[in-house]
N, C-alpha and C positions, 0 to 999 in steps of 0.2 A: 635901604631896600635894594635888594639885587634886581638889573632886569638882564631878563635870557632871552637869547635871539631866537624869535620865533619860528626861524626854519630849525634849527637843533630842537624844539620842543617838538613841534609837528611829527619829526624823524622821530624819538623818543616815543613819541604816542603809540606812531606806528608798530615799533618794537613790540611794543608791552600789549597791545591787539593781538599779532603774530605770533610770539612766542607761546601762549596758551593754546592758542589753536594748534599749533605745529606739536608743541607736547601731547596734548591729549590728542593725534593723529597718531603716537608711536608704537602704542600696543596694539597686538591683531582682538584681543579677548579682554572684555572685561573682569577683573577678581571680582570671585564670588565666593561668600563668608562660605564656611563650613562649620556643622555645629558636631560634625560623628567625623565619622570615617569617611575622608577624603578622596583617598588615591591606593592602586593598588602596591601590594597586599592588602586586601581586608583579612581582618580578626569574626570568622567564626564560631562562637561562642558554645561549647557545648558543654552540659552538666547532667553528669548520669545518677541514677537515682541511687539516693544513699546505701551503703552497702554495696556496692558496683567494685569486684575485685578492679584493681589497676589492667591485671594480665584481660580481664574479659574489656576492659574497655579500650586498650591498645590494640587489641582483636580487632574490636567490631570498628576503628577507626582506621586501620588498616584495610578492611574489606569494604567499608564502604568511599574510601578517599584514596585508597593505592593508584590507580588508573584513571582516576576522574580527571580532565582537561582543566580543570575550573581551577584544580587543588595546584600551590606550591607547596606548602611544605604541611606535614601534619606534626604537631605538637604534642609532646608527652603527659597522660593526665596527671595531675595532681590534687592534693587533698585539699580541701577547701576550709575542711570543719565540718562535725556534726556527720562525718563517715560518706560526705557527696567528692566526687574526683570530678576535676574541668579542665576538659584540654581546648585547644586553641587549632582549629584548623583554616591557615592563610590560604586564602584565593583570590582570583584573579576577577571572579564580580560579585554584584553586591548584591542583595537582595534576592527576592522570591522572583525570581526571570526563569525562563526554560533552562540557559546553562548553567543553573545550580539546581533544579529540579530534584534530577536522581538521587545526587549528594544528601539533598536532606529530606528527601521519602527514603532512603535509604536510613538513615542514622533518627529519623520518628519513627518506623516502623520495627526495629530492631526491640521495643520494650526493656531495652536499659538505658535508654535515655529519656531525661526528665524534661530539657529543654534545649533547644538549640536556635538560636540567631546572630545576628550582627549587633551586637552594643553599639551604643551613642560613643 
């Protein structure tokens, strides 16, 4: 049976108290899970209703996302299946907030779109 000098264990103790505390002192922000979209660009979701020429729906995403603050870049539709196009327009916030507002009473009221949101 070993015996260890009680001042090196004390010191020891000490360490291994400290060292937890002083780690968990080093981040400013807790991580927090994400289960969608995280950080920007978000992915704008839009699907026009079937039958939707490509040329009318790179139109109406053009007039409605050209000038909009919110918009980085606007995405080209494409076919999905069953004759619906879905383009993708990246922005800079998420959700139903004022500065996405216009952008999507813009692109609901247009009547060639079927749906538009932020996917999971």
């Amino acid at each position: 049976m070993r015996h260890y000098n009680l001042a090196v264990l004390s010191s020891l103790a000490g360490w291994i108290l400290v060292l937890p505390v002083s780690i968990s002192g080093c981040g400013s922000t807790t991580p927090v899970a994400c289960g969608g979209q995280c950080a920007p660009p978000y992915e704008l979701q839009v699907d026009f209703h079937s039958g939707t020429a490509h040329a009318a729906a790179q139109k109406l995403l053009t007039s409605c996302a050209d000038h909009n603050p919110v918009v980085v870049r606007i995405g080209t539709p494409r076919d999905i299946g069953r004759g619906v196009n879905r383009a993708i327009i990246y922005t800079q916030a998420f959700g139903n907030t004022p500065r996405t507002a216009g952008l999507l009473t813009c692109l609901r009221h247009s009547g060639l779109v079927a749906t538009v949101g932020w996917p999971d």
